[in-house]
Each structure stands twice: as C-alpha cells, then as structure tokens.
Kinemage of the C-alpha trace (Angstrom):
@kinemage 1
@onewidth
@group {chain A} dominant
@subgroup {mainchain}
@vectorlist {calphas} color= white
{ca unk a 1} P 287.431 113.721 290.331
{ca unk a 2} L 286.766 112.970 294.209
{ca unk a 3} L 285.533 109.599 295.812
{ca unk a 4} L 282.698 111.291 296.532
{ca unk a 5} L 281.720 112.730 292.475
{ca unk a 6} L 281.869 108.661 292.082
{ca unk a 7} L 279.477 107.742 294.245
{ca unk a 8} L 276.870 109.102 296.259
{ca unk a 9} L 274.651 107.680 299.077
{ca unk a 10} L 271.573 108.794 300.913
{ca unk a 11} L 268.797 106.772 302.973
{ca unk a 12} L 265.105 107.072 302.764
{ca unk a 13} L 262.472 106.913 305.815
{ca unk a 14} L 260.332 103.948 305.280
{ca unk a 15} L 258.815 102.336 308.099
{ca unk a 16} L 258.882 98.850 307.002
{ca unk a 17} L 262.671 98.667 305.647
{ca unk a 18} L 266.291 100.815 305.695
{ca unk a 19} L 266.506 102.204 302.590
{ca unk a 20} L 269.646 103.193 301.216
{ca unk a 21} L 270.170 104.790 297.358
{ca unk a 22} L 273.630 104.543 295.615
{ca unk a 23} L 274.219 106.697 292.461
{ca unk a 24} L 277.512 106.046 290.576
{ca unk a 25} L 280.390 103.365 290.621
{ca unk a 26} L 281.586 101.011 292.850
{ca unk a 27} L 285.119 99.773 292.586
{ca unk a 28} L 288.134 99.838 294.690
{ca unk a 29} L 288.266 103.241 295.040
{ca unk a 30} L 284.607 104.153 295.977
{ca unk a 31} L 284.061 101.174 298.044
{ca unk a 32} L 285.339 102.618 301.624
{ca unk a 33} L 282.208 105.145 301.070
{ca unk a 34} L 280.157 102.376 300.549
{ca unk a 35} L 281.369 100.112 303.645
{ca unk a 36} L 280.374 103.134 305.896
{ca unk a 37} L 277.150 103.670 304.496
{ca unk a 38} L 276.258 100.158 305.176
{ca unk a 39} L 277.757 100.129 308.616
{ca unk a 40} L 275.467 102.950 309.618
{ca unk a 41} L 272.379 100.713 307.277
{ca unk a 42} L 272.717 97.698 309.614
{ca unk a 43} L 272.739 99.588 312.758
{ca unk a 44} L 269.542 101.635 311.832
{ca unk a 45} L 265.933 101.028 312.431
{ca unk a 46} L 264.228 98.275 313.895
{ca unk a 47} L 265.975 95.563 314.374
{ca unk a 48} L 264.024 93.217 311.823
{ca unk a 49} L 263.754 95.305 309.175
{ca unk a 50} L 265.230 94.619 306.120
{ca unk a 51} L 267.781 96.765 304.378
{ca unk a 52} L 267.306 97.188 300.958
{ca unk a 53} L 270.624 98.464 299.175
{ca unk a 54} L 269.150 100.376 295.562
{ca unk a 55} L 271.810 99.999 293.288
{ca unk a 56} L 269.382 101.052 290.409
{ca unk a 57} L 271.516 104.304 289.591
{ca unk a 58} L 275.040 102.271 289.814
{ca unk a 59} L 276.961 102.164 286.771
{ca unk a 60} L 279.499 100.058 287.637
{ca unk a 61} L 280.206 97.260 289.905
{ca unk a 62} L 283.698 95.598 290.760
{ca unk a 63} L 285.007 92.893 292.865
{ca unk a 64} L 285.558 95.066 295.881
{ca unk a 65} L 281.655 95.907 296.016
{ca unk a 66} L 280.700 92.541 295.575
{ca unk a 67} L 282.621 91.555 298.386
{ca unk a 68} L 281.084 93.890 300.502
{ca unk a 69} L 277.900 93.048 299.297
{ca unk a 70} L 278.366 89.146 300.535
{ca unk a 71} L 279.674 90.989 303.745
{ca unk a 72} L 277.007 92.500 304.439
{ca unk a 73} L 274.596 89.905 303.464
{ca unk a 74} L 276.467 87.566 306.150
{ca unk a 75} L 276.181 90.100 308.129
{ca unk a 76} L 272.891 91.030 308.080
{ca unk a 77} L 271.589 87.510 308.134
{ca unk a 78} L 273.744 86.617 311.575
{ca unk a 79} L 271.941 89.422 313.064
{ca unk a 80} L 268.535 88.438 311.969
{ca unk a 81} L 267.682 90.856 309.209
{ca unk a 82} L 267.636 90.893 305.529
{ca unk a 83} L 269.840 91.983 303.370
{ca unk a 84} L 268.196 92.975 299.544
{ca unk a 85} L 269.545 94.031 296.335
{ca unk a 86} L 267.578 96.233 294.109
{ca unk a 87} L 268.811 96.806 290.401
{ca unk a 88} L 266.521 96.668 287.571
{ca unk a 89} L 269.780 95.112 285.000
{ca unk a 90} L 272.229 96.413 283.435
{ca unk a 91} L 275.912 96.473 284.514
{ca unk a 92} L 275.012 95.665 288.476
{ca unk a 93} L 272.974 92.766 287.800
{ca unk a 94} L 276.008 91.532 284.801
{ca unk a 95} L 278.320 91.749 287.388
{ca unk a 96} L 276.115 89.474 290.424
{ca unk a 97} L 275.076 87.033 287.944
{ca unk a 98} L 278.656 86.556 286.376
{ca unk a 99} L 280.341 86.069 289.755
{ca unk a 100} L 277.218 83.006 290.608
{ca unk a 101} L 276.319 85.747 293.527
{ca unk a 102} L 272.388 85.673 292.212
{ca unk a 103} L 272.410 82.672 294.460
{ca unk a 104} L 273.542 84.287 297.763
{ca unk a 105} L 272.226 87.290 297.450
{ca unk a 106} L 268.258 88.346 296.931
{ca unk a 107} L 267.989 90.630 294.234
{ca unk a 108} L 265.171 92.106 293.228
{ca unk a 109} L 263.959 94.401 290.462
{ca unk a 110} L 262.505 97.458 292.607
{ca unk a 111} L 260.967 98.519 296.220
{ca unk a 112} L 257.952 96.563 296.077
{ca unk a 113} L 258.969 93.763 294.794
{ca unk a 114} L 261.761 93.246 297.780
{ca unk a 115} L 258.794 93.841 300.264
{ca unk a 116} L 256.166 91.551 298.838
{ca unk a 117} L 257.931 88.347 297.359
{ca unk a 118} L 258.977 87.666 301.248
C-alpha cells in the first residue's frame, strides 16, 4: 500500500477560511504528504483567514503529525492567522488530549463551530 492509499488530502473553497480535508492515517510515513499540504494551506487565501485542518476522517494520529500540527500552529500564528483543528473524537482527539496539546492547539468539533466560537 502507497503513501498516498494512507492518506488523502483535498481543500474546499470557502470564502471565510482555507479548508483542508484529511482522510486516513497520519504517522511517520504519511506525514511528508501532510507537511506539503499544509505548506500550500498557509500560503493560500487571504491572508487572515483561518485554516481549518478537518481531521474528522483520520484514523490515526502519531507523534510525527502532532508535531507538525504545533508547527503549523506556530506557524500560522507568527504570520497572523489561525490555525484550527476539527475532529469530532475518536483516535485524533485521544491522541491531542494525551500529549496536553488541547491546550496549544484550538480544536473544535466541526466547521461552524471553528468559525463562530472566535
């Protein structure tokens, strides 16, 4: 199985935020095709608006995506935008509140809820 069966990325148009869907696992393996989708996240749309990363559909979530998940958080912040979790539970939301991450990152439980609670 390919890096790219793992895990799959796509963005949606939304005027008000960079959307970007993941669907499958994130690990040492997968997370290369993750660090390029949210190089091209943080360099698209206006300026301001938030990206919010949908990890929803993600199985699995290791160390190596939670690092790049405080990257780009540090990142996103030094350059004036917001970065915002979405994952409704599960195995993503195990593995952020395990590593204390649920209080550096904003996590949310869906679209709307990352757009109005700010």
């Amino acid at each position: 199985m390919s890096t790219s069966d793992l895990l799959t990325a796509e963005f949606a148009d939304r005027d008000d935020a960079v959307l970007l869907h993941v669907r499958g696992e994130i690990d040492m393996g997968t997370a290369p095709a993750l660090r390029e989708h949210l190089e091209a996240a943080v360099t698209r749309g206006p300026a301001a608006a938030p990206v919010l990363l949908d990890l929803t559909k993600v199985g699995f979530l290791a160390s190596a995506g939670l690092a790049l998940l405080v990257e780009y958080h540090t990142r996103c912040r030094d350059s004036g935008r917001a970065l915002r979790v979405l994952t409704d539970g599960g195995a993503v939301l195990r593995a952020i509140q395990v590593s204390s991450l649920d209080n550096v990152l904003e996590v949310h439980p869906s679209i709307e809820a990352a757009l109005t609670e700010h």
